[in-house]
C-alpha positions in Angstrom: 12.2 172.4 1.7 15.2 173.6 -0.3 18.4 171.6 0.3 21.7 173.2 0.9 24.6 171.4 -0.2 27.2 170.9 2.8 30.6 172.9 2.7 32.9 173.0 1.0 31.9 171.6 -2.1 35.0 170.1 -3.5 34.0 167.2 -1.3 31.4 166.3 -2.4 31.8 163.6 -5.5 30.0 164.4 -8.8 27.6 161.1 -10.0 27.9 160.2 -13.7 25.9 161.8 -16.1 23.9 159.3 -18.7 23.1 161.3 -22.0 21.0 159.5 -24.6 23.6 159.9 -27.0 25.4 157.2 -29.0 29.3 157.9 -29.8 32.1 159.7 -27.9 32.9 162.1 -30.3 29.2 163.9 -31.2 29.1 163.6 -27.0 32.0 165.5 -26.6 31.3 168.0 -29.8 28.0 168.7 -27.7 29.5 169.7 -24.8 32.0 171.8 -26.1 28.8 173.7 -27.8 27.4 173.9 -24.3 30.9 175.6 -23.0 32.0 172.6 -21.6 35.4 172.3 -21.2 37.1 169.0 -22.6 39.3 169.0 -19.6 36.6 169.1 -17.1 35.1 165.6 -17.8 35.5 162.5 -19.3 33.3 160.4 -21.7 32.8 156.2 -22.1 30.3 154.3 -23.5 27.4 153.0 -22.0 25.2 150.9 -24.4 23.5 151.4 -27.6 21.2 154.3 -26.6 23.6 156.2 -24.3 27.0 157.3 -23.5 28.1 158.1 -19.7 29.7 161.5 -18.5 31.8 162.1 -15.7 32.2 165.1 -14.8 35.4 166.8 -12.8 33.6 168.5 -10.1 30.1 169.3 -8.9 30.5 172.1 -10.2 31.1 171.2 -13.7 28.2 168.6 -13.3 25.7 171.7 -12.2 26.9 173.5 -15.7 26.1 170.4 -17.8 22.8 169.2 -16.3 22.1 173.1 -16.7 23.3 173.0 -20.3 21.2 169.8 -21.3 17.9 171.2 -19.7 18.1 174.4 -21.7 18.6 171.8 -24.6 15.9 169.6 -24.1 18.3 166.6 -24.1 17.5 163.8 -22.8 19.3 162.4 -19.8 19.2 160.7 -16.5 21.7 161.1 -13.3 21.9 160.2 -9.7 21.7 162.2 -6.9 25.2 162.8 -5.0 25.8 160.5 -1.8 26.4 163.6 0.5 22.9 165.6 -0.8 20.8 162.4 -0.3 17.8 162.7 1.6 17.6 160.0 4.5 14.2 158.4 5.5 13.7 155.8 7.9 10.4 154.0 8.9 8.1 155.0 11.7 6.1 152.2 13.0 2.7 151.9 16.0 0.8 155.3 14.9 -2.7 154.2 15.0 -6.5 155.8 15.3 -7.0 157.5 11.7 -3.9 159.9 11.7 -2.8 161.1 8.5 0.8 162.4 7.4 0.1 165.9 8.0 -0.5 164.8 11.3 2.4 162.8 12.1 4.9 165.9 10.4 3.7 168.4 12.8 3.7 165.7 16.2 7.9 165.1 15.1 8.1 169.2 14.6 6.2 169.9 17.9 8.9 167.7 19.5 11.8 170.2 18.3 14.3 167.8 18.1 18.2 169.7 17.3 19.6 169.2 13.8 16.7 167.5 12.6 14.2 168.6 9.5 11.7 167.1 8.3 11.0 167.4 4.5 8.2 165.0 3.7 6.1 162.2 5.7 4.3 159.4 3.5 1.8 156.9 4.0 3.5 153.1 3.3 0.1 151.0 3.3 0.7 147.0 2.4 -2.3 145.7 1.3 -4.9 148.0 -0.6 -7.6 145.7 0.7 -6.8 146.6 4.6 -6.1 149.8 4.6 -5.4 149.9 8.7 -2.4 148.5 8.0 0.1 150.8 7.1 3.6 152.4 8.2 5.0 156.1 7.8 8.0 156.6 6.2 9.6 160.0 7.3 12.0 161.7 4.9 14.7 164.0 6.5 17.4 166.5 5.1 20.6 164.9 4.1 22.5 167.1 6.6 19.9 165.8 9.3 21.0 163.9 12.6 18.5 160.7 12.8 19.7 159.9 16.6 17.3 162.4 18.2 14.5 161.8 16.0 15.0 157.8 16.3 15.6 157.9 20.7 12.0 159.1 20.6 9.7 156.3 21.8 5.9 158.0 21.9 3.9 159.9 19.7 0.8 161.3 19.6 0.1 159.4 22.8 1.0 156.0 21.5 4.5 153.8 22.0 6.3 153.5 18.6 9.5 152.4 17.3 12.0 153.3 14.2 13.4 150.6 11.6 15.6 151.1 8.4 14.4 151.5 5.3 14.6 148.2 2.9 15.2 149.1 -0.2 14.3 146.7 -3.1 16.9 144.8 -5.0 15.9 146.6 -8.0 14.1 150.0 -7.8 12.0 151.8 -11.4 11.4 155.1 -12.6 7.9 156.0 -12.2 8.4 158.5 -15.3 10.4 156.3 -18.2 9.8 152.6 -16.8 13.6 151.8 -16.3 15.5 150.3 -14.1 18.5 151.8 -12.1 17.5 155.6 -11.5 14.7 157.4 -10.1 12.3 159.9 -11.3 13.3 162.5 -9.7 17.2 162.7 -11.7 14.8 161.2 -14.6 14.6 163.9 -18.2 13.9 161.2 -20.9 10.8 160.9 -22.5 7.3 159.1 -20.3 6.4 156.2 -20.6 3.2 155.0 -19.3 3.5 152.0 -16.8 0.2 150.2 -17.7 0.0 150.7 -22.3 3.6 151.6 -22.7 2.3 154.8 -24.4 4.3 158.0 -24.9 2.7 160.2 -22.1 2.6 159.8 -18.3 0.3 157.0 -16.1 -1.5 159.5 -14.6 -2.3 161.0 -18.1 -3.4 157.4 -19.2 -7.1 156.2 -19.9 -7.1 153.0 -19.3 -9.3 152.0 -16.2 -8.4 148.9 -14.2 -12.1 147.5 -14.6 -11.3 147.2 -18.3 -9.2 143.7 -19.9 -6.2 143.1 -18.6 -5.3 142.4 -21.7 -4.9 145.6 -23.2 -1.8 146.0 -20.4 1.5 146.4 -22.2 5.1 146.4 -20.4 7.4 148.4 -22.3 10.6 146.3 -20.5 9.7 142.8 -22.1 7.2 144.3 -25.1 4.7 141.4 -23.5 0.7 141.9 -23.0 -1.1 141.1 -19.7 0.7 143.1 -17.7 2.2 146.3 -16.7 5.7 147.4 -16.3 5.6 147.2 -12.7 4.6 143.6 -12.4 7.3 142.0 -10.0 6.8 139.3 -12.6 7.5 140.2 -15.5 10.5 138.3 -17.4 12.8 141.3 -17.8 12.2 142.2 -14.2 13.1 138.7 -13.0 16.3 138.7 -15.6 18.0 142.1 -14.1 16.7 140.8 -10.5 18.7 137.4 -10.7 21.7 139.5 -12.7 21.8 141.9 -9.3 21.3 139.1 -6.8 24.7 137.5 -8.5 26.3 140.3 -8.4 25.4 140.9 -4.4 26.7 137.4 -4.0 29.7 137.9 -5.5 30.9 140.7 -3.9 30.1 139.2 -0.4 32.7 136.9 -1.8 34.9 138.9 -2.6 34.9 140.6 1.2 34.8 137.4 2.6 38.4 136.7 0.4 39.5 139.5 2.0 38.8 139.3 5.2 40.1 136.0 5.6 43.1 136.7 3.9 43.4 139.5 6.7 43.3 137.2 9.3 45.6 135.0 8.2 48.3 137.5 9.6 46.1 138.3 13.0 46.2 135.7 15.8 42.9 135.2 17.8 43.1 136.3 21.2 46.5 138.4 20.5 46.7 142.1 22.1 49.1 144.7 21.7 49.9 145.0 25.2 50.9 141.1 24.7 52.6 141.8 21.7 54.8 144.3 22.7 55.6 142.3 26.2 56.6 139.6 23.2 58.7 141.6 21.7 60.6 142.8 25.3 61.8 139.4 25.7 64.6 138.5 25.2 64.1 135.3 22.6 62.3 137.9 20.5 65.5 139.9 19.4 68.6 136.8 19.3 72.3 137.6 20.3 74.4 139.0 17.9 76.8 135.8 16.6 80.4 136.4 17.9 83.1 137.0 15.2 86.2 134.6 16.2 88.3 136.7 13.7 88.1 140.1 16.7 90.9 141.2 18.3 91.9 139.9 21.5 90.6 141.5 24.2 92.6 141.9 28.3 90.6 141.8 31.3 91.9 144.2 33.7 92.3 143.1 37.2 90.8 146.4 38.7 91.2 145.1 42.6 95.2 145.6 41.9 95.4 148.3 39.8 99.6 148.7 41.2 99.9 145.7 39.8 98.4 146.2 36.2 100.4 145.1 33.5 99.7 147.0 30.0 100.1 145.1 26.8 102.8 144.5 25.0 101.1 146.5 22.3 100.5 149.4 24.4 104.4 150.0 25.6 105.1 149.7 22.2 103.5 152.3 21.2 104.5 154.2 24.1 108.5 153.6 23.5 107.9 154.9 19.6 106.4 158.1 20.8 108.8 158.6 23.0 111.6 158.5 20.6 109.5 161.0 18.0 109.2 163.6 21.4 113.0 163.6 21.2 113.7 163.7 17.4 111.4 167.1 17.5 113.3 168.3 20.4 116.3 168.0 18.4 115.2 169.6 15.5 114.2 172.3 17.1 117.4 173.0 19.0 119.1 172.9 15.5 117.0 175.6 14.5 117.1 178.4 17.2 121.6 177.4 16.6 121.3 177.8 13.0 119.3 181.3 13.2 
């Protein structure tokens, strides 16, 4: 089933690009062959073999994995967060019932906002084939609650779980760690003689000598590249386990430093009663150096007194009231 990417675009956030390209400048020479605006992405290096791209939009990152697939360069990407495809694990289907089976029991069930894109077989052991698990793939714009409150199917009780996914995961088309096959465009590589073509295309035959196996991640005999132990796979696995470990860390750091400044047991209705009282906000300190102030006795008021500042004040207005009176009787004589 097609995707369609959710609206608008703008947010969705454009993956890096890995070109196997060594050098900034011949990276950035290449795109501006392609059309590519220099303004619309930027360029760092990666390692030795490639040089990482990030573009400005997903738009722009549509134009250049266009561009490099009309070129035949070789690349690998991710796929974006939002356009992801979600699976989850479907556990208790029993009694010889395949994956076409169990797609067409989950779209019998009509469940809203739900499509399903692909059911596959997850079997543990080749030597007991009974045991086995489906893992159900649904559209990244999917809603997994209606498909997961489901509790029987095809007449049997079963029960959802989250996918695991391994520490580290491979391409099944170059052998590498960190991407997937499907955002994969470098050359094959065959898991089991390291040859230049793909494992299904390969002739060896797992009756012959293991010997003739050949990882092409620690150039080592015996063994193929998806051997969980093989040296290089152990290396990056023990690099990505530090890594986890460090930033749980790191979030634990922060977290405690958070609640440093929260106290257990503290609500806001509690706070804000805290801050209503009145040893939350302290008196204002009295300034000795104010001006005096008079209490009036307000039970006499024929009594009341006024300052001695007040009738001063009174006595010199008085005296202006008559000076203007005077001045203007002077006039009206004089005209």
């Amino acid at each position: 089933m097609e995707q369609t990417a959710p609206k608008p675009s703008s947010k969705i956030r454009a993956p890096p690009i890995f070109i196997q390209m060594v050098g900034i400048k011949p990276t950035i020479e290449y795109l501006k062959s392609m059309n590519i605006s220099p303004a619309d992405f930027i360029v760092r290096e990666f390692d030795d073999k490639f040089t990482r791209i990030y573009p400005g939009s997903i738009e722009i990152y549509n134009s250049i994995i266009a561009a490099m697939k009309t070129s035949n360069r070789k690349f690998f990407t991710y796929t974006p967060r939002q356009l992801k495809i979600k699976t989850i694990v479907l556990k208790g289907i029993r009694g010889g019932y395949d994956e076409n089976d169990v797609k067409e029991a989950l779209e019998d069930l009509k469940l809203n906002e739900v499509r399903i894109t692909k059911v596959s077989k997850m079997i543990f052991d080749k030597n007991k084939p009974n045991l086995y698990h489906f893992i159900v793939s649904v559209t990244h714009d999917s809603q997994t609650a209606p498909m997961t409150r489901t509790k029987r199917l095809l007449s049997q009780p079963i029960r959802w779980e989250r996918l695991r996914k391994p520490i580290i995961f491979m391409c099944k088309r170059c052998q590498q760690t960190g991407h997937s096959s499907s955002n994969c465009h470098l050359a094959p590589v065959c898991v089991k003689c390291a040859g230049d073509h793909e494992s299904k295309d390969c002739h060896f035959q797992t009756t012959q000598d293991r010997s003739t196996l050949k990882c092409i991640n620690c150039n080592e005999t015996g063994h193929p590249a998806s051997y969980r132990g093989c040296p290089a796979l152990k290396l990056i696995a023990d690099a990505r386990k530090a890594d986890k470990q460090q930033n749980i860390m790191k979030k634990r750091k922060i977290t405690q430093a958070i609640n440093n400044y929260v106290k257990p047991g503290l609500t806001y209705a509690n706070k804000v009663e805290t801050m209503h009282n009145n040893n939350y906000y302290p008196p204002l300190p009295r300034n000795k150096t104010s001006a005096p102030s008079y209490n009036w006795p307000f039970e006499e008021p024929s009594t009341i007194q006024p300052p001695p500042q007040v009738n001063t004040l009174d006595h010199s207005m008085d005296n202006n009231s008559n000076r203007i009176d005077r001045l203007m009787a002077d006039i009206y004589t004089t005209v």
